[in-house]
C-alpha positions in Angstrom: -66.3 67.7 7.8 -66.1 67.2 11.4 -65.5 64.4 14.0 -65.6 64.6 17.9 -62.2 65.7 18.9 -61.8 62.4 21.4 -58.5 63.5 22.8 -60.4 65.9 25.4 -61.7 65.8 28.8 -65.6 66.9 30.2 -65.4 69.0 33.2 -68.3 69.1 35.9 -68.8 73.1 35.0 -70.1 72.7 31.8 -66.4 72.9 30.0 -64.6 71.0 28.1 -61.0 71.0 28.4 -58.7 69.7 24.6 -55.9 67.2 26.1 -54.1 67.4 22.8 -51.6 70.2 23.2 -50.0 72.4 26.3 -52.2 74.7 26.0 -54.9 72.6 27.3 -57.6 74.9 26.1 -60.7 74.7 28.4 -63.5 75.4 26.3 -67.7 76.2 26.8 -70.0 75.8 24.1 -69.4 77.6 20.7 -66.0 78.1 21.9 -63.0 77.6 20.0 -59.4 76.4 20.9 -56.0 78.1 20.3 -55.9 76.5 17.0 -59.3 77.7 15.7 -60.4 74.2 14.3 -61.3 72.3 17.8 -64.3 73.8 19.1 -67.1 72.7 21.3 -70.4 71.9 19.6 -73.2 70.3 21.5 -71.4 69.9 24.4 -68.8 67.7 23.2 -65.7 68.9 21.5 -65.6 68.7 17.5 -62.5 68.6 15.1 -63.4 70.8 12.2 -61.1 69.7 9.6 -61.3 65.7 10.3 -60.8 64.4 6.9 -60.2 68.3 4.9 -56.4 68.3 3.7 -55.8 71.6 2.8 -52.5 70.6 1.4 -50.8 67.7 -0.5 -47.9 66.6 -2.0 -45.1 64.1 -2.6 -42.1 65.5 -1.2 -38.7 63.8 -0.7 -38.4 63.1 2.8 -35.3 65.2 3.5 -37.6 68.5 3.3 -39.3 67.4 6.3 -36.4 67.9 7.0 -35.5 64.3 7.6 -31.9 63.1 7.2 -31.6 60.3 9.0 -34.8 58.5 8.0 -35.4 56.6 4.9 -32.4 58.3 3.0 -33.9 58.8 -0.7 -37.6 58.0 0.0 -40.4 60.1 -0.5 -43.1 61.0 1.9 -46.6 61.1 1.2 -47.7 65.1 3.4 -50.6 65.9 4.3 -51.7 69.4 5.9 -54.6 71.0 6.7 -55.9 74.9 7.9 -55.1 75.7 11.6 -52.0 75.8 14.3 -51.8 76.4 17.7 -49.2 78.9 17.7 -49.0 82.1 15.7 -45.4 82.4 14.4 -45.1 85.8 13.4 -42.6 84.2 10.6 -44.6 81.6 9.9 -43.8 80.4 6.0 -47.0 78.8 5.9 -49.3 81.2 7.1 -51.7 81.0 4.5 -53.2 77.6 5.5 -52.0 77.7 9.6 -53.3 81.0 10.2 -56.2 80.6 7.7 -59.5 80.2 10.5 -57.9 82.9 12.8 -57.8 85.6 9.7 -61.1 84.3 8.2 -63.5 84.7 10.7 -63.1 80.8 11.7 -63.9 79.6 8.6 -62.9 76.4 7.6 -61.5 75.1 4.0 -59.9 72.0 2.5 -61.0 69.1 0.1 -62.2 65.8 1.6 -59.5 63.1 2.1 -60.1 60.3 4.6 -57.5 58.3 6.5 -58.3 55.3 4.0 -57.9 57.3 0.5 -54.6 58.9 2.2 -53.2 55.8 2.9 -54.0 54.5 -0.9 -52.5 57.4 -2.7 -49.9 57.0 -0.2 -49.1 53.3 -1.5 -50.3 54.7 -5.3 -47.5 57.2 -5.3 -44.7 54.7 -4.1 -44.2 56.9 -0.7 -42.6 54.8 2.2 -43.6 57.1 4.7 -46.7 59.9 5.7 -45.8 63.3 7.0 -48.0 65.2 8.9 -46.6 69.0 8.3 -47.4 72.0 6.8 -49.1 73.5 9.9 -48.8 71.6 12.9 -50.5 68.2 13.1 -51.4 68.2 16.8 -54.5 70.1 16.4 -56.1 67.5 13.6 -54.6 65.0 15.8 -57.7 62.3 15.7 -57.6 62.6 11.7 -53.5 62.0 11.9 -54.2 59.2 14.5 -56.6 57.4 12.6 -54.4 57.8 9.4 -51.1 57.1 10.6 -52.7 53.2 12.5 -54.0 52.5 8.7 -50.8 53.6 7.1 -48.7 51.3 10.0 -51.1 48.5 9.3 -49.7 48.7 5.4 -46.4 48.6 6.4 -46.2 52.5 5.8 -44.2 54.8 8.7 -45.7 58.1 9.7 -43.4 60.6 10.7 -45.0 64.5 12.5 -43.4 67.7 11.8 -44.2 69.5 14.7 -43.2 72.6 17.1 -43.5 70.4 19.6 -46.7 70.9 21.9 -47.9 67.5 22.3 -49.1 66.6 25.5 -47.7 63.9 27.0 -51.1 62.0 27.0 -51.0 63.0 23.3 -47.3 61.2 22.9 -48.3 58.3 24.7 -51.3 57.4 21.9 -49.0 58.3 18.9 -46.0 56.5 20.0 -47.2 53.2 18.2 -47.8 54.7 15.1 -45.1 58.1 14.5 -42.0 56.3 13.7 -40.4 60.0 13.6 -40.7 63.6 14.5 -39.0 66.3 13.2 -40.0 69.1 16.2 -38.5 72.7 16.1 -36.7 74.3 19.5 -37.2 78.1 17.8 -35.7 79.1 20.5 -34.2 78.9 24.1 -36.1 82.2 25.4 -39.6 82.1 26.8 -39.6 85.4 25.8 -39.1 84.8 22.5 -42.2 82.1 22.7 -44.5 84.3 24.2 -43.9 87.2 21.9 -43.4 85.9 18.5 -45.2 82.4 19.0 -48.0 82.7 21.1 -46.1 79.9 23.3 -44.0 78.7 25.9 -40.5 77.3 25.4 -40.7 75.0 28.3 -43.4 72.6 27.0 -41.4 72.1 23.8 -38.2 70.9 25.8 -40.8 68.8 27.9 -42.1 67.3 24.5 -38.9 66.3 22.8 -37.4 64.6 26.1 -40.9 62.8 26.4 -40.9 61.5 22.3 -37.3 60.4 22.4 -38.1 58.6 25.8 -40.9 56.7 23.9 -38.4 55.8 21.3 -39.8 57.7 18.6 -37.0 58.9 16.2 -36.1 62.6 17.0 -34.5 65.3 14.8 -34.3 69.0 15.8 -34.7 72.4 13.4 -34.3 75.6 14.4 -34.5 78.6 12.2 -32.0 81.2 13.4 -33.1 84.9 12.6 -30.8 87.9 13.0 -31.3 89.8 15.8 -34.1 87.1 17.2 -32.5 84.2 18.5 -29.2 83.6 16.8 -26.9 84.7 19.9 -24.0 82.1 20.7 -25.4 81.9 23.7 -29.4 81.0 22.7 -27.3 78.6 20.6 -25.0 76.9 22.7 -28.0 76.9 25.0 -30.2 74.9 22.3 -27.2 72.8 21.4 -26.8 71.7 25.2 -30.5 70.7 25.7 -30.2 68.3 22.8 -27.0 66.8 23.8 -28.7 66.5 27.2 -31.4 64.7 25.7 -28.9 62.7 23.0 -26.5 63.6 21.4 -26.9 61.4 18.1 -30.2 63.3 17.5 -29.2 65.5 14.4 -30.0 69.5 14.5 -30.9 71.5 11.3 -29.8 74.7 11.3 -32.0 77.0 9.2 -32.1 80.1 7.8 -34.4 83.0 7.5 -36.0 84.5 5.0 -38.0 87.5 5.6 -42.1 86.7 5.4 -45.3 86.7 6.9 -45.0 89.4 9.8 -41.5 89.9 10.4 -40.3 91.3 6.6 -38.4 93.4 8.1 -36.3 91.2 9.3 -33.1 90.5 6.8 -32.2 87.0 5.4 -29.8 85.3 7.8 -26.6 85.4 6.4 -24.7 81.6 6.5 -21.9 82.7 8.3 -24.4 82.6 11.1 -25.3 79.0 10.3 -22.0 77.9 10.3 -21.1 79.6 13.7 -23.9 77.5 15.0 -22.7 74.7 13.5 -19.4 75.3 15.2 -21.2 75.8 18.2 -23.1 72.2 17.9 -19.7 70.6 17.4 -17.9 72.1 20.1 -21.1 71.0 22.4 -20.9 67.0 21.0 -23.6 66.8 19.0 -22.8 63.8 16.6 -24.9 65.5 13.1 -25.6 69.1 12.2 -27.5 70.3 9.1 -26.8 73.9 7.5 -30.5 74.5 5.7 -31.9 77.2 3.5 -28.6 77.5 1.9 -26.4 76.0 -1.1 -23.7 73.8 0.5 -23.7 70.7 0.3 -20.8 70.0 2.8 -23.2 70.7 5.4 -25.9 69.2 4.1 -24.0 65.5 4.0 -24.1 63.0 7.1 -20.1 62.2 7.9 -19.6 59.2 10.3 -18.6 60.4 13.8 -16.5 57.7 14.6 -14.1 57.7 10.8 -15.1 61.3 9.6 -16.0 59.9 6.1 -19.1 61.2 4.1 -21.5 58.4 4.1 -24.8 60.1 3.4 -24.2 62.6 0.2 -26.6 65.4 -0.5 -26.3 68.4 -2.8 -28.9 70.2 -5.6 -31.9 70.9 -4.4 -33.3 69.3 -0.6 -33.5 65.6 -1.6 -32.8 65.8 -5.4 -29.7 63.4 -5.4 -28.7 62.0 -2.3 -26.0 58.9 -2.5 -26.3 56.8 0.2 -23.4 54.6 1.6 -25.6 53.1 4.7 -26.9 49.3 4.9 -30.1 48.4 6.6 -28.4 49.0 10.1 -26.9 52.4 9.5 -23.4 50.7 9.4 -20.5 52.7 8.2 -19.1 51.1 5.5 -15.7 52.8 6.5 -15.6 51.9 10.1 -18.5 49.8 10.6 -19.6 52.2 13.1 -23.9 52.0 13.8 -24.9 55.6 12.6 -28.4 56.7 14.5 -31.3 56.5 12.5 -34.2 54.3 10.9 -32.8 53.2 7.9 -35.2 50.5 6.8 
């Protein structure tokens, strides 16, 4: 299936330029974008996988990862083939790098914005999550689904690496109640080599999102030797606390996949320097992920130091929740960040 890509722009030489993420592909005829699924078909630019989900599921929402959103919900996710980046550790390769290492081709079973929103409701999910591979480049198709699901009473949250446009932000900021968005690094370098990227947009992104008053939390996987320096950290760590502090930061790790198996597993003594790191620079809630610890895992009230959110088992398998509808500390009566109803 395929539906004209609206969120582009005709140019007077015969090219149209795709408004939907930083790299602002300008395209001719035949020609696809960055992401290999938006590409220009007589003369006007087409989104190739408008209503083909390549992947579903009903996940809890802390593997979003979520933590301060809907504690103990589940979120109805939704994915389909094609990114705009090329992550050379990318644990999802298989469907986001699918048309660039198929000869474009283009795969998915058909699931419109109406039948996503019922099985949405069907499987008692509170929420729809874009994710898998990045949801900016099937942004009409999430668009159209997430002002349905809002409609219902549903929230819509994006897992993203952060290349919106701002024109992008501006049309979803109705309808994304949240974004998880991942700072991979703080190096251009590192974006331009391992990414196909640019750090800059990214850091342009989350300040735009969290200026919209979409709900904002931050992952960044750390990998040894990559970008786990204290310095790329504390560097990270600063930007957010720039931005706001009360915006939590999961720390992930590694595992070695995709194009970088090579690479070894990052050990948690890494992810809890960083976390060290995060504290020292006042951020108010850090995550340790990828790892078995539940002490770092758990939301603690900044204000009392009490636990108020526990989490341990697998991501989201029991999570006690000690929260009210305001995020109140039951402790202190301190107003923890968050969307809590």
């Amino acid at each position: 299936m395929s539906e004209k890509a609206w969120l582009s722009k005709e140019l007077s030489n015969a090219k149209i330029m795709c408004l939907a993420c930083a790299h602002s592909c300008t395209l001719m005829e035949a020609e696809y974008g960055k992401c290999g699924v938006r590409k220009v078909v007589g003369g006007e630019l087409q989104l190739l996988v408008y209503g083909l989900a390549a992947a579903v599921n009903v996940d809890p929402v802390e593997k979003k990862p979520m933590f301060h959103f809907l504690p103990k919900s589940r979120a109805f996710s939704i994915g389909t083939v094609g990114c705009n980046l090329s992550c050379k550790f990318c644990q999802n390769h298989d469907i986001s790098q699918y048309p660039k290492e198929h000869e474009q081709k283009i795969v998915g079973h058909e699931l419109s914005p109406e039948r996503i929103v019922e099985m949405t409701i069907e499987n008692k999910c509170e929420s729809i999550a874009y994710t898998y591979n990045e949801p900016i480049v099937f942004f009409e198709y999430t668009y159209d689904t997430a002002k349905l699901a809002h409609a219902k009473g549903l929230k819509n949250i994006y897992v993203t690496s952060g290349y919106e446009t701002h024109k992008a932000i501006d049309l979803l900021a109705p309808y994304i109640d949240g974004m998880n968005i991942d700072i991979k690094s703080f190096s251009d370098e590192f974006y331009k080599e391992i990414c196909g990227a640019r750090l800059k947009p990214v850091l342009e992104a989350v300040k735009y999102a969290h200026e919209k008053g979409i709900w904002i939390e931050i992952t960044t996987l750390l990998i040894p030797g990559k970008n786990d320096s204290d310095e790329e950290i504390r560097g990270i760590a600063r930007f957010i606390a720039s931005v706001d502090a009360s915006i939590p930061w999961h720390l992930s790790a590694f595992h070695p996949t995709y194009k970088m198996l090579d690479v070894p597993r990052t050990p948690e003594s890494t992810l809890l320097r960083a976390y060290k790191i995060g504290q020292e620079e006042g951020l108010k809630y850090l995550y340790v992920g990828n790892v078995d610890n539940e002490d770092y895992e758990s939301t603690y009230c900044p204000s009392c130091k009490n636990r108020v959110i526990d989490r341990s088992g697998n991501i989201g398998q029991f999570v006690s929740n000690e929260l009210d509808e305001k995020g109140t500390c039951p402790h202190c009566e301190y107003i923890v960040e968050g969307v809590w109803k």
